[in-house]
PyMOL Python script that loads the backbone (N, CA, C, O; Angstrom):
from pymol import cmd

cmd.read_pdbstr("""\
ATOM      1  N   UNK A   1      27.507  -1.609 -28.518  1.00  0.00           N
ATOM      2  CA  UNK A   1      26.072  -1.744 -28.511  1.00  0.00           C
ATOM      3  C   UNK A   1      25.475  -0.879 -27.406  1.00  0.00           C
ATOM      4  O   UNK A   1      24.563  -0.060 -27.518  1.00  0.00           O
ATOM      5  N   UNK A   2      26.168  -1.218 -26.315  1.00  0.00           N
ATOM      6  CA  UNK A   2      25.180  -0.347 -25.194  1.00  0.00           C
ATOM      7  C   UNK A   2      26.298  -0.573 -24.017  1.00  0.00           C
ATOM      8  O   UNK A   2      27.422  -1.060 -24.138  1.00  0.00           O
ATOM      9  N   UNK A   3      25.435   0.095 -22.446  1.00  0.00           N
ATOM     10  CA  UNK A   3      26.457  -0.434 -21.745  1.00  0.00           C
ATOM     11  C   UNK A   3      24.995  -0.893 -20.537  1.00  0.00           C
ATOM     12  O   UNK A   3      23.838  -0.647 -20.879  1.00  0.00           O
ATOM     13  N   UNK A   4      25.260  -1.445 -19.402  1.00  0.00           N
ATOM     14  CA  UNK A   4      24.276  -2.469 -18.587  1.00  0.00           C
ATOM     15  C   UNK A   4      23.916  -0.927 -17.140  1.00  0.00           C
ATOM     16  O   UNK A   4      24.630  -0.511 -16.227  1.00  0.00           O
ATOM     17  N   UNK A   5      22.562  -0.539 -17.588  1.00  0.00           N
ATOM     18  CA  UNK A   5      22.363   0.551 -16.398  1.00  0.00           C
ATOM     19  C   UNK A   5      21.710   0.045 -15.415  1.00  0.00           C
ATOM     20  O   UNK A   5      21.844   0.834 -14.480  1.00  0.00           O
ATOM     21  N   UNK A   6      21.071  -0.839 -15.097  1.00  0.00           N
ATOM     22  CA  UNK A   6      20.404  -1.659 -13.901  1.00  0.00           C
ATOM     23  C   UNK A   6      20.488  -3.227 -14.030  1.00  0.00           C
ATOM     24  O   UNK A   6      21.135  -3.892 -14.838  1.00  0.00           O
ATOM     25  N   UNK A   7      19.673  -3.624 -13.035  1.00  0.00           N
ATOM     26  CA  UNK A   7      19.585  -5.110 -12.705  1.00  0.00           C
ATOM     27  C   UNK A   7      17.817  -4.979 -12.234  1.00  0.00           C
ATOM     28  O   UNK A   7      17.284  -4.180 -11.464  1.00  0.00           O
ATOM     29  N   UNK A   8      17.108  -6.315 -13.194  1.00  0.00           N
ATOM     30  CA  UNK A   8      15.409  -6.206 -13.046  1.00  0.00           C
ATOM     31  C   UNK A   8      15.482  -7.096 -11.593  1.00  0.00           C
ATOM     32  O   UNK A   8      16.501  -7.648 -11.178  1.00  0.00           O
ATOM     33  N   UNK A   9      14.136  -7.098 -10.915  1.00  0.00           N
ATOM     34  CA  UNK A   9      13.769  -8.287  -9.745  1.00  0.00           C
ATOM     35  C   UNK A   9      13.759  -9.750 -10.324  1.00  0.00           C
ATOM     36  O   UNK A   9      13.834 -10.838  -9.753  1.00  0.00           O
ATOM     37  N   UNK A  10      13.660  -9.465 -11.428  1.00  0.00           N
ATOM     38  CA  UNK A  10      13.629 -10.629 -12.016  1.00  0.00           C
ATOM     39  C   UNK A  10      14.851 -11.254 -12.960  1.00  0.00           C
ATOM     40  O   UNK A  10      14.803 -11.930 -13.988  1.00  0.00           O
ATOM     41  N   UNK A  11      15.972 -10.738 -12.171  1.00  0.00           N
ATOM     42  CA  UNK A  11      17.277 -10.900 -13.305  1.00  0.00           C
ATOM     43  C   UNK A  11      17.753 -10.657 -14.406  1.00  0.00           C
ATOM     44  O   UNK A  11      18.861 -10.970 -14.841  1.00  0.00           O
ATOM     45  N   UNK A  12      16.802 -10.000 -14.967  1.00  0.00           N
ATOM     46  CA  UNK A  12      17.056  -9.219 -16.074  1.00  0.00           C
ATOM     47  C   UNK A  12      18.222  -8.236 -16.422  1.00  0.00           C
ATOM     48  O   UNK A  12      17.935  -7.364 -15.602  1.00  0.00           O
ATOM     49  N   UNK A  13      19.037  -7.887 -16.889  1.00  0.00           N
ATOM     50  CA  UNK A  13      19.821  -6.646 -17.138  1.00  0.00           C
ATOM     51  C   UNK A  13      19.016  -5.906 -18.039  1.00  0.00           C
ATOM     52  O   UNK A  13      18.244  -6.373 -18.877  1.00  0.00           O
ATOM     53  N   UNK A  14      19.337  -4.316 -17.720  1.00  0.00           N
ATOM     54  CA  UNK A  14      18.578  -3.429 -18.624  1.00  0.00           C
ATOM     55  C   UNK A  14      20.042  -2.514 -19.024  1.00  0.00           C
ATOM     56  O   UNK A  14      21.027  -2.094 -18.416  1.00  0.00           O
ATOM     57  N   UNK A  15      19.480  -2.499 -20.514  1.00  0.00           N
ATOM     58  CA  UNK A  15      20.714  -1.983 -21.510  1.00  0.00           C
ATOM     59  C   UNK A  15      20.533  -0.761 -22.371  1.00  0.00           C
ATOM     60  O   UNK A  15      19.665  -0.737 -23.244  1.00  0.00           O
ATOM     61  N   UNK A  16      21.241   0.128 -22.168  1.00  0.00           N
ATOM     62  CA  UNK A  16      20.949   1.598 -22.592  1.00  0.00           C
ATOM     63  C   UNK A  16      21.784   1.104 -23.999  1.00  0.00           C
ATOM     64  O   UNK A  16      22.965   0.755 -24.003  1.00  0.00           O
ATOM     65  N   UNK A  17      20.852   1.160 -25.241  1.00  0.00           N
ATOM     66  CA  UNK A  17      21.549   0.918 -26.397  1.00  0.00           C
ATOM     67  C   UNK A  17      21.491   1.946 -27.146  1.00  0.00           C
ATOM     68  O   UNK A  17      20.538   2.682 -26.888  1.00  0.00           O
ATOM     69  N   UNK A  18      22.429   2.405 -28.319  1.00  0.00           N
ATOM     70  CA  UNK A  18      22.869   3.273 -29.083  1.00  0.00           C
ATOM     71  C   UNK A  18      21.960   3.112 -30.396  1.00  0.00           C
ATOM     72  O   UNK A  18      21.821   4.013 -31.223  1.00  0.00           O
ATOM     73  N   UNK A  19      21.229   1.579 -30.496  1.00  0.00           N
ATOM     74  CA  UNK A  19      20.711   1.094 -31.272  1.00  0.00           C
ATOM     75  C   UNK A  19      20.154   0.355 -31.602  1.00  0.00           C
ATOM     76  O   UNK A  19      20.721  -0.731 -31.485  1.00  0.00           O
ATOM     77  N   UNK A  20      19.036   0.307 -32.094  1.00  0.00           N
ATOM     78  CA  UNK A  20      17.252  -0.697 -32.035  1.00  0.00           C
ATOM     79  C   UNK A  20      18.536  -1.816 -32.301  1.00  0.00           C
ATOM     80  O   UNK A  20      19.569  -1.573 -32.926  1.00  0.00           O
ATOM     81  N   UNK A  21      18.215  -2.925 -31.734  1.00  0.00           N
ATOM     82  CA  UNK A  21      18.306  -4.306 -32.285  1.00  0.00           C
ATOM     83  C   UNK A  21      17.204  -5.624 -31.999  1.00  0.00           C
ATOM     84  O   UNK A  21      16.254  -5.650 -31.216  1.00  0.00           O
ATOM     85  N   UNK A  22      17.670  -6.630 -32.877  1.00  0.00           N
ATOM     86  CA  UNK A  22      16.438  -7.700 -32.844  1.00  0.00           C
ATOM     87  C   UNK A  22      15.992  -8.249 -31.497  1.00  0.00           C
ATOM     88  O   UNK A  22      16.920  -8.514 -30.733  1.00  0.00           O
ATOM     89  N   UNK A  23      14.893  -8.450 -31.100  1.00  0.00           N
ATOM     90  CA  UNK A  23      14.726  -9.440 -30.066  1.00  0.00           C
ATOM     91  C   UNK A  23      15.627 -10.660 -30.642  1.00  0.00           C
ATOM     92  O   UNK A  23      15.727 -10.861 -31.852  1.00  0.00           O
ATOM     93  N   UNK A  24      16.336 -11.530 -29.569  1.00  0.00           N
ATOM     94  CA  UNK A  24      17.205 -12.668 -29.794  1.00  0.00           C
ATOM     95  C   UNK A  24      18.581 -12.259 -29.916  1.00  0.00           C
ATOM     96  O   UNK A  24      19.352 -13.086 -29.430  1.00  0.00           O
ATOM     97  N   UNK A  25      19.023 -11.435 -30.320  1.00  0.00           N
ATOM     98  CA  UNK A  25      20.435 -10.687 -30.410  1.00  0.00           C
ATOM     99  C   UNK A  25      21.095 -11.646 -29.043  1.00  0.00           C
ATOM    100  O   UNK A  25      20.539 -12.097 -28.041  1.00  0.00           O
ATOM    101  N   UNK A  26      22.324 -11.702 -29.458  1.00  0.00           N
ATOM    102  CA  UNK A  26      23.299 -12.609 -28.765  1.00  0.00           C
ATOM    103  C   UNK A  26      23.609 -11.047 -28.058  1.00  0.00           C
ATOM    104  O   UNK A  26      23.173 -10.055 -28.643  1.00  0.00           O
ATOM    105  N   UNK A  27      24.423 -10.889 -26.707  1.00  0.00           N
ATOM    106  CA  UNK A  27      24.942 -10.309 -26.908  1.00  0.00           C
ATOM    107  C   UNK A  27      26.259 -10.768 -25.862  1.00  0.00           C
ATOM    108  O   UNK A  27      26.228 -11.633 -24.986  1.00  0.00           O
ATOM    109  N   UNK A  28      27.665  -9.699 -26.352  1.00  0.00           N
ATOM    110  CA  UNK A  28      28.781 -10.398 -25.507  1.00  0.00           C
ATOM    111  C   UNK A  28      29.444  -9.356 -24.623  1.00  0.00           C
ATOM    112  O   UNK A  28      28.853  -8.278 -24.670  1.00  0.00           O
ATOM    113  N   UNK A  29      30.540  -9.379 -23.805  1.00  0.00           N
ATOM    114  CA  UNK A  29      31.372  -8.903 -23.172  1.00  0.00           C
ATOM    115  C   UNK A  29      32.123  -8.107 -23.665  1.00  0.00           C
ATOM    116  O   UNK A  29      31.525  -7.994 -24.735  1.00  0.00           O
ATOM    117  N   UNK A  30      33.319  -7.172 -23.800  1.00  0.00           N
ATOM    118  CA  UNK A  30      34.236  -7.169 -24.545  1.00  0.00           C
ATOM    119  C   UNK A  30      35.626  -8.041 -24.734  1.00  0.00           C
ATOM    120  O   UNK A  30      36.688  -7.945 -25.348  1.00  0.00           O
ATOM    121  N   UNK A  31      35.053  -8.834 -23.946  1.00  0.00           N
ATOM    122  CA  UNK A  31      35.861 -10.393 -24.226  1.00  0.00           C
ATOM    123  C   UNK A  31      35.807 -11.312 -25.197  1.00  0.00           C
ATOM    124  O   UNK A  31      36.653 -12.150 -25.510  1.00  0.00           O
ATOM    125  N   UNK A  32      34.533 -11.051 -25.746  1.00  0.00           N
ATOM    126  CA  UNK A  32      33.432 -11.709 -26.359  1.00  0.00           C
ATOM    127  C   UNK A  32      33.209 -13.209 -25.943  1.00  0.00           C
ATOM    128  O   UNK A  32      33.500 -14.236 -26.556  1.00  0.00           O
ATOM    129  N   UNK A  33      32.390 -12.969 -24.281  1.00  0.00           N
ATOM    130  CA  UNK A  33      31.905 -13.878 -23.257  1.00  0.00           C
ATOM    131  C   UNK A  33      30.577 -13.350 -23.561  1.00  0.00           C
ATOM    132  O   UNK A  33      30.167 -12.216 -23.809  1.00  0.00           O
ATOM    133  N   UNK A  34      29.848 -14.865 -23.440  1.00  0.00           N
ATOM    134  CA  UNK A  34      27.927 -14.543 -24.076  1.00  0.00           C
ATOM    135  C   UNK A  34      27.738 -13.786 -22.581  1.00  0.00           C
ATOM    136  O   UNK A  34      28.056 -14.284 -21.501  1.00  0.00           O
ATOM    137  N   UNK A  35      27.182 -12.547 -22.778  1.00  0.00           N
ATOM    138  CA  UNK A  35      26.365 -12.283 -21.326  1.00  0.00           C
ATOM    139  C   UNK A  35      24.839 -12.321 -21.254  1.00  0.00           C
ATOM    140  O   UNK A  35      24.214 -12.032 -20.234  1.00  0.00           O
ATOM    141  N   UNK A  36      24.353 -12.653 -22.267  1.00  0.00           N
ATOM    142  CA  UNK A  36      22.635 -12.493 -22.075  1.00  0.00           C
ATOM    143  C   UNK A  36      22.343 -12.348 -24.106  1.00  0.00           C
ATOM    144  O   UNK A  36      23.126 -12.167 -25.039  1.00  0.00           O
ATOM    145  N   UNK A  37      20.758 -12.554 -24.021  1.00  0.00           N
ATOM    146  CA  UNK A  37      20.153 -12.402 -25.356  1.00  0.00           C
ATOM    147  C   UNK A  37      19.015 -11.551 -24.973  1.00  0.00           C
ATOM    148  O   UNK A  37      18.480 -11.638 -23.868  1.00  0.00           O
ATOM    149  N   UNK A  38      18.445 -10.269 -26.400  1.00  0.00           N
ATOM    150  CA  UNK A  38      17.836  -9.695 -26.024  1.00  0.00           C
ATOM    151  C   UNK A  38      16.636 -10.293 -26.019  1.00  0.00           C
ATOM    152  O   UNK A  38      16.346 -11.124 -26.880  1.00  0.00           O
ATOM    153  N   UNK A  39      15.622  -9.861 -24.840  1.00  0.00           N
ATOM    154  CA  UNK A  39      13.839 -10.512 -24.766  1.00  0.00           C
ATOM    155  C   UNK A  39      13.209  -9.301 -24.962  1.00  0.00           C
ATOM    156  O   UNK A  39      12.084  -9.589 -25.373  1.00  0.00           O
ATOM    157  N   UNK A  40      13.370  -7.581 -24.861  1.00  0.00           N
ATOM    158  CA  UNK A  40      12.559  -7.109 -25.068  1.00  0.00           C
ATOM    159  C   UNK A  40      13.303  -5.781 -25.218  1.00  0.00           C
ATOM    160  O   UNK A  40      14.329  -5.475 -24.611  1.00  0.00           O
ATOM    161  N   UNK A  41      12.612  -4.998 -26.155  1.00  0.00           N
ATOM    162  CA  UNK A  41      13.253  -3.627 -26.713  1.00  0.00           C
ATOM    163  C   UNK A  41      12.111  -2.917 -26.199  1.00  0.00           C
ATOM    164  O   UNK A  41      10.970  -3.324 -26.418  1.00  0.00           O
ATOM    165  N   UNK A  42      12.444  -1.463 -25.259  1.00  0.00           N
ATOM    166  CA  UNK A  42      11.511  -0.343 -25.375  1.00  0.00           C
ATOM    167  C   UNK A  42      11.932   0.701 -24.990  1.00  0.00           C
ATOM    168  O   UNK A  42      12.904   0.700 -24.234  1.00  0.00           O
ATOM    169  N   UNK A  43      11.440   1.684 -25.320  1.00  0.00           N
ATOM    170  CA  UNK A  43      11.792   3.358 -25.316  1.00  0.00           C
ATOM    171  C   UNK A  43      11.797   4.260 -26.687  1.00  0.00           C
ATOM    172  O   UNK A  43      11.021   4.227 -27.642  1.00  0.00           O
ATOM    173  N   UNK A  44      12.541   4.788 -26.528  1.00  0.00           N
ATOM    174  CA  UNK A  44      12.835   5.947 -27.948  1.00  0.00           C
ATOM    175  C   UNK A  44      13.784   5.179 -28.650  1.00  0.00           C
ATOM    176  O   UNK A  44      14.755   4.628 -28.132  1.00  0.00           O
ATOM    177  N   UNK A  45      13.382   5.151 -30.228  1.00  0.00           N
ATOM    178  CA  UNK A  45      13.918   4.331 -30.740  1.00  0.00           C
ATOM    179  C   UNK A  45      15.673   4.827 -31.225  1.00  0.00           C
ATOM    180  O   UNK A  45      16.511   4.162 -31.835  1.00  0.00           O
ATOM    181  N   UNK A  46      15.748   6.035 -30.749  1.00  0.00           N
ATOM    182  CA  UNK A  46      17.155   6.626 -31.186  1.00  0.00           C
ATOM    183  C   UNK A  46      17.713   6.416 -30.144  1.00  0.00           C
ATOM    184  O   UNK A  46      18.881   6.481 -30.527  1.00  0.00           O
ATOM    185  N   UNK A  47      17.770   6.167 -28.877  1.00  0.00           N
ATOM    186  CA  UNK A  47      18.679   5.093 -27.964  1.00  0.00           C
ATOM    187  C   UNK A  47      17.735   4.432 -26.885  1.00  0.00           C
ATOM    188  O   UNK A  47      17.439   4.920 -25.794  1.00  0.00           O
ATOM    189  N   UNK A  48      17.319   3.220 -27.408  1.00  0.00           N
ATOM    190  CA  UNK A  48      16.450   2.214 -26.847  1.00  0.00           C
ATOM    191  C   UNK A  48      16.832   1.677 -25.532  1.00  0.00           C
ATOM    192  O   UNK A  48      17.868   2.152 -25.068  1.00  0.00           O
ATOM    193  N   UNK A  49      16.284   0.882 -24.902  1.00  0.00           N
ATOM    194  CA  UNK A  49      16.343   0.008 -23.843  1.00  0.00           C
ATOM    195  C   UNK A  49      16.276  -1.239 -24.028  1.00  0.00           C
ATOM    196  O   UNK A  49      15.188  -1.662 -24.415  1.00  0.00           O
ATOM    197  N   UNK A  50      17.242  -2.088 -23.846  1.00  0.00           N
ATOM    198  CA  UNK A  50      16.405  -3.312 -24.025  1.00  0.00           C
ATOM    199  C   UNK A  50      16.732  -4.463 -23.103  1.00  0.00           C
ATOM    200  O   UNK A  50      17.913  -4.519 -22.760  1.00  0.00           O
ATOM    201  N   UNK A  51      15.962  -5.342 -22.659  1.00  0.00           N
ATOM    202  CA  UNK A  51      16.021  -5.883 -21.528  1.00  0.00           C
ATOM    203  C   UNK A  51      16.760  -7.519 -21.803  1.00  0.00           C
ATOM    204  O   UNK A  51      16.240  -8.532 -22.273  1.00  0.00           O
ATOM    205  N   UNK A  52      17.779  -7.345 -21.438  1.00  0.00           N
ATOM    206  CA  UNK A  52      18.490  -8.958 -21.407  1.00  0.00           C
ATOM    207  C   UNK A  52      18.596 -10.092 -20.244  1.00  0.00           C
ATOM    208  O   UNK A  52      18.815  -9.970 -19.039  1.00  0.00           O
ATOM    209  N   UNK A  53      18.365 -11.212 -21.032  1.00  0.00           N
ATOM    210  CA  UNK A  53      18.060 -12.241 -20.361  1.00  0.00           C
ATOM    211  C   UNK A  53      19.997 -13.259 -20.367  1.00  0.00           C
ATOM    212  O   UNK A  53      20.707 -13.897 -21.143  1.00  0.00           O
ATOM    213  N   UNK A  54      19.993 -12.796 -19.024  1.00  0.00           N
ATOM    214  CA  UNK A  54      21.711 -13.657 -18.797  1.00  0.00           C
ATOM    215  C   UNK A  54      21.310 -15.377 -18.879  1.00  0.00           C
ATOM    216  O   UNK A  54      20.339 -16.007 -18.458  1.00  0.00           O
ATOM    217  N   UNK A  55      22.425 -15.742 -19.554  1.00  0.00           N
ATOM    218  CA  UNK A  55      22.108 -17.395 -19.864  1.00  0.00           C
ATOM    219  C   UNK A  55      22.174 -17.788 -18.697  1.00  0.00           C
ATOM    220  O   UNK A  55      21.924 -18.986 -18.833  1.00  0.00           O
ATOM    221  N   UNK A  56      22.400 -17.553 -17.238  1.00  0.00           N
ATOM    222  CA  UNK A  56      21.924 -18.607 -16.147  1.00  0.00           C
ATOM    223  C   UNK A  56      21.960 -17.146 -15.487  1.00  0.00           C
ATOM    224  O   UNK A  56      22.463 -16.043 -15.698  1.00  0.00           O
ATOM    225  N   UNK A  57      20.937 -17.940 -14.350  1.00  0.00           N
ATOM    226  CA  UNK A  57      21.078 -16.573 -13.277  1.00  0.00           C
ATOM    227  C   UNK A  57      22.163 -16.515 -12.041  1.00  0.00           C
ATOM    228  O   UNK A  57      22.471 -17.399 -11.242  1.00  0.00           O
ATOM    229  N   UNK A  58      22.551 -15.399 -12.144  1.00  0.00           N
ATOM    230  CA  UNK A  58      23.598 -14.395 -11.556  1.00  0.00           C
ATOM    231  C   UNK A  58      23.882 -14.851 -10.120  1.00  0.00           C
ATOM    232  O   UNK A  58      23.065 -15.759  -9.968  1.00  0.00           O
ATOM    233  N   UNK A  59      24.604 -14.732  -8.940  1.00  0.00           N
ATOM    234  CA  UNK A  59      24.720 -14.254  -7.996  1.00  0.00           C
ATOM    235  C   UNK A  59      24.414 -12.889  -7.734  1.00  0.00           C
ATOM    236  O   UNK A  59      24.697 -12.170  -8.691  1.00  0.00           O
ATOM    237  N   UNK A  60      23.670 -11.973  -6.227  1.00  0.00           N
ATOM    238  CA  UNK A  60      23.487 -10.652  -6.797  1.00  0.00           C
ATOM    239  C   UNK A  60      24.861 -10.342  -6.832  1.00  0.00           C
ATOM    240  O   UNK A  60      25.221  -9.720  -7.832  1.00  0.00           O
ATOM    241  N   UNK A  61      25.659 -10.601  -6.052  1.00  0.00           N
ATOM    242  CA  UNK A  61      26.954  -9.680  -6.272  1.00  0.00           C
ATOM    243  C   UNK A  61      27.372  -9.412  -7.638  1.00  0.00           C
ATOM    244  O   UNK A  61      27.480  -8.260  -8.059  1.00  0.00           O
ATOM    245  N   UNK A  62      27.623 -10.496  -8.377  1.00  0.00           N
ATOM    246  CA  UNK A  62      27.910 -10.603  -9.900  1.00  0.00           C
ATOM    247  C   UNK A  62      27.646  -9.802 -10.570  1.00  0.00           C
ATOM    248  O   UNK A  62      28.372  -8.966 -11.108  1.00  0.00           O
ATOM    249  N   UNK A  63      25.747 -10.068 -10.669  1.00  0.00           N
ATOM    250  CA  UNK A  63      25.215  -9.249 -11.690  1.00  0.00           C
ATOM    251  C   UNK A  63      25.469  -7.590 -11.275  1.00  0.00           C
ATOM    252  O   UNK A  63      26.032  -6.919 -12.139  1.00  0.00           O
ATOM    253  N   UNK A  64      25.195  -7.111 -10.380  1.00  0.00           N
ATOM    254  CA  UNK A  64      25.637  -5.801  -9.635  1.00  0.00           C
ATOM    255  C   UNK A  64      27.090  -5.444  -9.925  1.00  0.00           C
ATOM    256  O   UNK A  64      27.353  -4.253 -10.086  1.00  0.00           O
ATOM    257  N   UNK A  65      28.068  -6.361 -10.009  1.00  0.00           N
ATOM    258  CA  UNK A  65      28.982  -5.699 -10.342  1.00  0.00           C
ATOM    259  C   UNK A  65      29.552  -5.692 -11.887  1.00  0.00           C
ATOM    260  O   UNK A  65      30.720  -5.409 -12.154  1.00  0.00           O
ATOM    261  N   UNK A  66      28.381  -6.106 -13.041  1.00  0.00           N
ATOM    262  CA  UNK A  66      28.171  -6.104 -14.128  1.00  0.00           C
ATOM    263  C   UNK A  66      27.709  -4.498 -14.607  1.00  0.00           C
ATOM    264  O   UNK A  66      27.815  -4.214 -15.800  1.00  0.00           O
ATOM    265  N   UNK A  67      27.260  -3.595 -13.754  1.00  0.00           N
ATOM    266  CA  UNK A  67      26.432  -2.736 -13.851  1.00  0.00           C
ATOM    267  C   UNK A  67      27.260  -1.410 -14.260  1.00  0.00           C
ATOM    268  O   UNK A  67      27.927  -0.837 -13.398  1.00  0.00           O
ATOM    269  N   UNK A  68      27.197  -0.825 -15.879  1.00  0.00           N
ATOM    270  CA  UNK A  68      28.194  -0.204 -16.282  1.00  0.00           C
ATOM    271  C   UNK A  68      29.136  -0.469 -17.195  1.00  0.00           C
ATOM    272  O   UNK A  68      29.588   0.367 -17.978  1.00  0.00           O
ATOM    273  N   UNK A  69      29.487  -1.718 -17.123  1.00  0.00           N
ATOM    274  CA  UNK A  69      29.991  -2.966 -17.999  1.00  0.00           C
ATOM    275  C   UNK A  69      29.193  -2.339 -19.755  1.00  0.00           C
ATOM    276  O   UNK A  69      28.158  -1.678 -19.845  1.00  0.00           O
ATOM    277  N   UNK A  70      30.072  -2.815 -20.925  1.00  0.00           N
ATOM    278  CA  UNK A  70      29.698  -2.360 -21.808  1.00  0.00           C
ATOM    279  C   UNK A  70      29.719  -3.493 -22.207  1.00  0.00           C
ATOM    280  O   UNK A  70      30.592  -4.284 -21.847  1.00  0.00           O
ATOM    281  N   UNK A  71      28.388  -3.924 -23.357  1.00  0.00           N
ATOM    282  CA  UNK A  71      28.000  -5.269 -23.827  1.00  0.00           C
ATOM    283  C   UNK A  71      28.099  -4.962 -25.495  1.00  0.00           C
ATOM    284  O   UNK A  71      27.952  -3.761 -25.722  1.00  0.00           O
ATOM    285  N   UNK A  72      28.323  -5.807 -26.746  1.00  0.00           N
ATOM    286  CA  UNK A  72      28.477  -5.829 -27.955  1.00  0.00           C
ATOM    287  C   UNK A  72      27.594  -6.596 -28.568  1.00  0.00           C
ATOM    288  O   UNK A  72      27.569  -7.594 -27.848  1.00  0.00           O
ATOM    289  N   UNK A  73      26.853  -6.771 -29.438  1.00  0.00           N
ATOM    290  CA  UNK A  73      26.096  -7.851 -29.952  1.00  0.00           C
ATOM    291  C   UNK A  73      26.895  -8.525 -31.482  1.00  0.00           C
ATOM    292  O   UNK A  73      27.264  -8.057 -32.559  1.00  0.00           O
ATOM    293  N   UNK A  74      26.884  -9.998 -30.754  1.00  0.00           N
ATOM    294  CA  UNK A  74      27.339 -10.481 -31.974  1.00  0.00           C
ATOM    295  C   UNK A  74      26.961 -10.726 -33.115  1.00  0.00           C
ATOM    296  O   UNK A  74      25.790 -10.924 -33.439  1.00  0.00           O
ATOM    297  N   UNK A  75      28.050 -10.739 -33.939  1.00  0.00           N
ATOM    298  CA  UNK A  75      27.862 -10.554 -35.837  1.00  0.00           C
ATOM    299  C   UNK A  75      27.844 -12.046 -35.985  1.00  0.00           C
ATOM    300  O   UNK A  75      28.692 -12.760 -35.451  1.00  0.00           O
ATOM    301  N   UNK A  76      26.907 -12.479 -36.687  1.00  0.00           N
ATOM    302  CA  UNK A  76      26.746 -14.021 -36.801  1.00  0.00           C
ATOM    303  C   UNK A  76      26.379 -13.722 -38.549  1.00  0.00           C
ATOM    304  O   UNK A  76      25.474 -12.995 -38.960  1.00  0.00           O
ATOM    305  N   UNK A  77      27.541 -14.653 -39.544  1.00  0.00           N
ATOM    306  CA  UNK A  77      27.279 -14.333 -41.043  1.00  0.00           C
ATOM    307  C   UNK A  77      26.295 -15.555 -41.326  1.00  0.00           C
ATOM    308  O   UNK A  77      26.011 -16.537 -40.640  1.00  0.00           O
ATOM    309  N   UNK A  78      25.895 -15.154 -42.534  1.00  0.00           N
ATOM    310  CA  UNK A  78      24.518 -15.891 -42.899  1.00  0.00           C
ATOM    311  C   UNK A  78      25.291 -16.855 -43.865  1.00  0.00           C
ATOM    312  O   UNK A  78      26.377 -16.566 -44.367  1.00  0.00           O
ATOM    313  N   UNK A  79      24.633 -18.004 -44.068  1.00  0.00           N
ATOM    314  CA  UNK A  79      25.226 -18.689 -45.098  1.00  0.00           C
ATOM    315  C   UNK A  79      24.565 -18.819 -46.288  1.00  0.00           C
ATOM    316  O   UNK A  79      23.616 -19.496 -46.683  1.00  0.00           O
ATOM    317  N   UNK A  80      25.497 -17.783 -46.889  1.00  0.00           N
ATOM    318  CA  UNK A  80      24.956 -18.311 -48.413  1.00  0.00           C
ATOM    319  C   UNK A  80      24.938 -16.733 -49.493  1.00  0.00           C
ATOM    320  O   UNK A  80      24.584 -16.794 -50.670  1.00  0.00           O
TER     321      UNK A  80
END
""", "prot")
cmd.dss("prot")
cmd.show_as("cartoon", "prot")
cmd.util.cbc("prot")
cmd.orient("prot")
């Protein structure tokens, strides 16, 4: 999906993506550990930005050493 190029003041991770995806997008680790869901997409839509919200907030060390880290968004099948 992308990989994690900063950290917001507000805890946010910002994600250099390869590709528009939904606001809400799960996205994971390559562990596939939840690291955040997307809250907001912007830039050029041929490799976007989009700003993720980590399910609890970080230590700075943590999130900082998240930075570079490559994130995946998970495939969730529909039923039916």
């Amino acid at each position: 999906m992308g990989r994690i190029t900063g950290l917001s003041a507000r805890g946010t991770f910002t994600v250099r993506a390869k590709e528009v995806v939904p606001e809400g997008t799960i996205l994971t680790d390559p562990r596939g550990r939840f690291r955040g869901r997307v809250v907001r997409v912007f830039g050029p839509v041929a490799h976007p930005y989009l700003s993720v919200a980590p399910r609890r907030q970080l230590p700075a060390e943590e999130a900082l050493s998240l930075i570079g880290s490559s994130l995946a968004a998970e495939v969730r099948r529909s039923d039916g």
